[in-house]
N, C-alpha and C positions, 0 to 999 in steps of 0.2 A: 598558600595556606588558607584553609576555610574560615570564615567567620565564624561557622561552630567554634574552633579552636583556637580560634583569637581572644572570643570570647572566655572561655574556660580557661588563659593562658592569664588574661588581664584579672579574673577576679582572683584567679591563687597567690598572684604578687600583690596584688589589693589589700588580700586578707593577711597576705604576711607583713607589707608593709606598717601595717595597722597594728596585729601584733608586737611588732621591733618597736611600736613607739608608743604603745601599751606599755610593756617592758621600761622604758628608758623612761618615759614619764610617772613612772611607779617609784622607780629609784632613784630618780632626781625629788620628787615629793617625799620621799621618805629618810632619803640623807641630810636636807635641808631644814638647818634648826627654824628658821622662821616663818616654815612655811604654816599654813590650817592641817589641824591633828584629823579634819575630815576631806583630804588632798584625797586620799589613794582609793576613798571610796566611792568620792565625786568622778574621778579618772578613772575608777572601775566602770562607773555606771557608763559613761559617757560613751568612752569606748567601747564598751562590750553592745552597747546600741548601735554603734557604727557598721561593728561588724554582723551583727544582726540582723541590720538594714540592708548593706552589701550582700549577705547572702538569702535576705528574703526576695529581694528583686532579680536575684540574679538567673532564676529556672526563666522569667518571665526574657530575662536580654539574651538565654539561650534559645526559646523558641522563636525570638525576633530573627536571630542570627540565621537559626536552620530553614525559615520559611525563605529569608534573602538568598540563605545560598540553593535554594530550591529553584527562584523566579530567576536566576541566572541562571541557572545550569538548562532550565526549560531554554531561556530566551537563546541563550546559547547553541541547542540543539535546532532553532526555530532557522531555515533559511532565509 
């Protein structure tokens, strides 16, 4: 498998992972009598930066991935 697709493979479980506990930590803050009445908006922001983050850097660990798998397939060709 190419690192392109390693790459692409790791950020969509990334993103989902992040999601699912986006999700669970929304609803554990908001079932919770004792929690701050500002839990689910601080856990919006927080996470929705995370994923943000993840998928701002991520074109940049895709072009990383495609040039690696480029200098291999050269060197690979090279006798």
């Amino acid at each position: 498998m190419s690192r392109r697709k390693r790459v692409i493979i790791a950020v969509i479980v990334l993103e989902v992972l992040l999601g699912l506990g986006w999700v669970w930590l929304s609803q554990v803050a908001a079932g919770g009598g004792s929690s701050n009445p500002d839990a689910p908006r601080i856990i919006g922001q927080v996470m929705g930066a995370a994923m943000g983050i993840l998928l701002g850097i991520s074109p940049l660990l895709y072009l990383f991935a495609r040039s690696n798998d480029r200098r291999a397939e050269e060197s690979s060709r090279k006798p």
